[in-house]
C-alpha positions as CSV (number, residue, x, y, z in Angstrom):
1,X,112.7,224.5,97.9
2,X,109.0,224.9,98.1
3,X,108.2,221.3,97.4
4,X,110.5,220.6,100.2
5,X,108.6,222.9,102.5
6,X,105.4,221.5,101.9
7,X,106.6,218.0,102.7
8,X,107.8,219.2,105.9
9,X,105.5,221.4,106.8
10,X,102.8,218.0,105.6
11,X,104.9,215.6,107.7
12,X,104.8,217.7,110.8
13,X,101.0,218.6,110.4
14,X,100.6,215.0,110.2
15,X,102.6,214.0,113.6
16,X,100.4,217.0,115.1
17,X,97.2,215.4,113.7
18,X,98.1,211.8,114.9
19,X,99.2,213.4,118.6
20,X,96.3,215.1,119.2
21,X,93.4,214.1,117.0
22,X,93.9,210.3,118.0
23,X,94.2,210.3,113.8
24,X,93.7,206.0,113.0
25,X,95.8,207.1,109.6
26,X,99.4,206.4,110.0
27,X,102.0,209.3,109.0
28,X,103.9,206.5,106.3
29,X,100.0,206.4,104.4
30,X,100.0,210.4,105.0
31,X,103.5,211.1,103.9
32,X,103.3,208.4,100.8
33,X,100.0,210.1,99.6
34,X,101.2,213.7,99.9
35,X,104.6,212.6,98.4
36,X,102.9,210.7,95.4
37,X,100.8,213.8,95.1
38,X,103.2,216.2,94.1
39,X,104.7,213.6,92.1
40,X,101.7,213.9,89.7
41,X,101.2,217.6,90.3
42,X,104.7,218.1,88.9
43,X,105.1,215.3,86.5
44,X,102.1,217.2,84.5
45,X,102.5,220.2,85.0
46,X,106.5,219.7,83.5
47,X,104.9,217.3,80.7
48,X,106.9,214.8,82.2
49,X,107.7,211.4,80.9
50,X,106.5,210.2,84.0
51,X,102.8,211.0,83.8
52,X,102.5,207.5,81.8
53,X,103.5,205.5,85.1
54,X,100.2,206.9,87.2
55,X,98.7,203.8,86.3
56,X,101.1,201.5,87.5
57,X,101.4,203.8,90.8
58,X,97.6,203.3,91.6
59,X,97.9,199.4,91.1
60,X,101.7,199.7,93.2
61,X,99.8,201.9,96.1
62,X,97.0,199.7,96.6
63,X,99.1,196.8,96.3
64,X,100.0,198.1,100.1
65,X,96.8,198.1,101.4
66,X,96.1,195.0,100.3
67,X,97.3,194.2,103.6
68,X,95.0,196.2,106.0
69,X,91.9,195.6,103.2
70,X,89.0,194.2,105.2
71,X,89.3,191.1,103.4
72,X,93.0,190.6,105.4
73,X,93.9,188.9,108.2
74,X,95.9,192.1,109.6
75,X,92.4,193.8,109.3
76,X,90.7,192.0,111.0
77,X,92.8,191.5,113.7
78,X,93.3,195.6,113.8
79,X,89.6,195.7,114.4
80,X,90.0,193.0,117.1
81,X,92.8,194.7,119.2
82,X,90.7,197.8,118.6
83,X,87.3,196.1,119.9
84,X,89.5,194.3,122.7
85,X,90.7,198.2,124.4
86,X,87.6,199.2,124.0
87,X,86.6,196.6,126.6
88,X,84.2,194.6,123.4
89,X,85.2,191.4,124.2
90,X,82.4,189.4,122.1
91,X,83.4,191.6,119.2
92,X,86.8,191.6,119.4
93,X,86.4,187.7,119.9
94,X,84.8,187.4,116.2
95,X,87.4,189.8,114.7
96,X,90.5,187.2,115.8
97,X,88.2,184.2,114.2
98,X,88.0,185.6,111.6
99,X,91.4,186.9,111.4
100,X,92.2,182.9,112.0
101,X,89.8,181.8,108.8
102,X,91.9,183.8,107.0
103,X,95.2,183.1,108.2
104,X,95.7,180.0,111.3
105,X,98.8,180.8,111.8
106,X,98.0,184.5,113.3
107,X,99.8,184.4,116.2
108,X,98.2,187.7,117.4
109,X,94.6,186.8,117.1
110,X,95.4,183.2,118.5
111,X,97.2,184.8,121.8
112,X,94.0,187.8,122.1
113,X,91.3,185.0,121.9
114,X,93.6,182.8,124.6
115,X,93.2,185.9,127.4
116,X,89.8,186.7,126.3
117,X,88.9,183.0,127.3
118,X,91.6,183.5,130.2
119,X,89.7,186.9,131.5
120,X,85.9,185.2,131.3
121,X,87.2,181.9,133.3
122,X,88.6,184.2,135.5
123,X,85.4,185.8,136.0
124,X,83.8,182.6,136.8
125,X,86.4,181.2,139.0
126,X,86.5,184.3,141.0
127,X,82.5,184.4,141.2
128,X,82.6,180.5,142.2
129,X,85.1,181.0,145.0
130,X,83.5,183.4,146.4
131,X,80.2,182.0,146.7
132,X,81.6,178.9,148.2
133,X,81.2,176.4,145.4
134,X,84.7,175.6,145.5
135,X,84.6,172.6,143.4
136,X,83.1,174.3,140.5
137,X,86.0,177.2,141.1
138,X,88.6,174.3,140.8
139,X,87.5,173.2,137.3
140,X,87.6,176.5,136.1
141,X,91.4,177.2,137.6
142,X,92.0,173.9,135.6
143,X,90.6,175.3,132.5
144,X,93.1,178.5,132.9
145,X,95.7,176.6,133.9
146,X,95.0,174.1,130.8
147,X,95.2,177.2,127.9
148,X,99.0,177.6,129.1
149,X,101.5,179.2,131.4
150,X,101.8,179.3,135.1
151,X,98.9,181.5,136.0
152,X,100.1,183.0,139.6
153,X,96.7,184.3,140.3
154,X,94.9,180.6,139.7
155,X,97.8,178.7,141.6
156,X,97.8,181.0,144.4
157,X,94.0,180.6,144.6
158,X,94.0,176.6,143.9
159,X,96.0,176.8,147.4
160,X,93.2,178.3,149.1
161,X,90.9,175.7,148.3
162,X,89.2,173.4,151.1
């Protein structure tokens, strides 16, 4: 009963640390750690036949974060969507290339780059129309229009155009 205690009072500490202290660590990682923790901590202590499998557990846990290693695609595109909320659009940029070098067909990075190049027309276009050069605002509502979907925004502002 007191290993079962410490798991949940470790689980819930965890979901408090994640709410509050914006924790980057996910409770699975936390959980998994403290879980193959008292694994060991027991399997020891008891002289357990089990002690001889800590080897295999180290190359079985890092197995798992292969996938979020910075040498990863997922990484990299983690540190992307990161960059990207945090309004670091150049970095965020270079993160979902490289997230792309590593794996072209990451459908995440290749949809973050597309409204990165969406937002930066738009900031052009916007700037053109408003300054009156209206023919350089047209080619970039083209461009938009050309990296996909039905932009409502550019067609309702192509309309306005002399």
């Amino acid at each position: 009963i007191p290993v079962a205690l410490l798991i949940a009072g470790s689980l819930l500490f965890f979901m408090i640390s994640n709410l509050w202290l914006d924790d980057k660590v996910t409770i699975g990682a936390k959980v998994a750690g403290s879980l193959w923790g008292i694994f060991f901590f027991y399997s020891e202590r008891l002289k357990s036949p089990y002690k001889h499998i800590a080897p295999l557990a180290v190359v079985f846990i890092l197995s798992f974060t292969v996938v979020y290693a910075p040498w990863s695609s997922m990484w990299q595109t983690t540190k992307g969507i990161e960059a990207h909320n945090n309004q670091e659009l150049e970095l965020a940029e270079g993160f979902y290339h490289a997230a792309l070098e590593l794996d072209g067909m990451n459908g995440v990075a290749t949809e973050n780059i597309r409204r990165i190049k969406v937002y930066k027309l738009s900031l052009l276009a916007f700037d053109a129309h408003e300054n009156g050069r209206f023919s350089e605002a047209r080619r970039y509502y083209l461009k938009i229009l050309a990296l996909g979907r039905n932009n409502r925004w550019v067609l309702e502002n192509l309309k306005e155009l002399p």
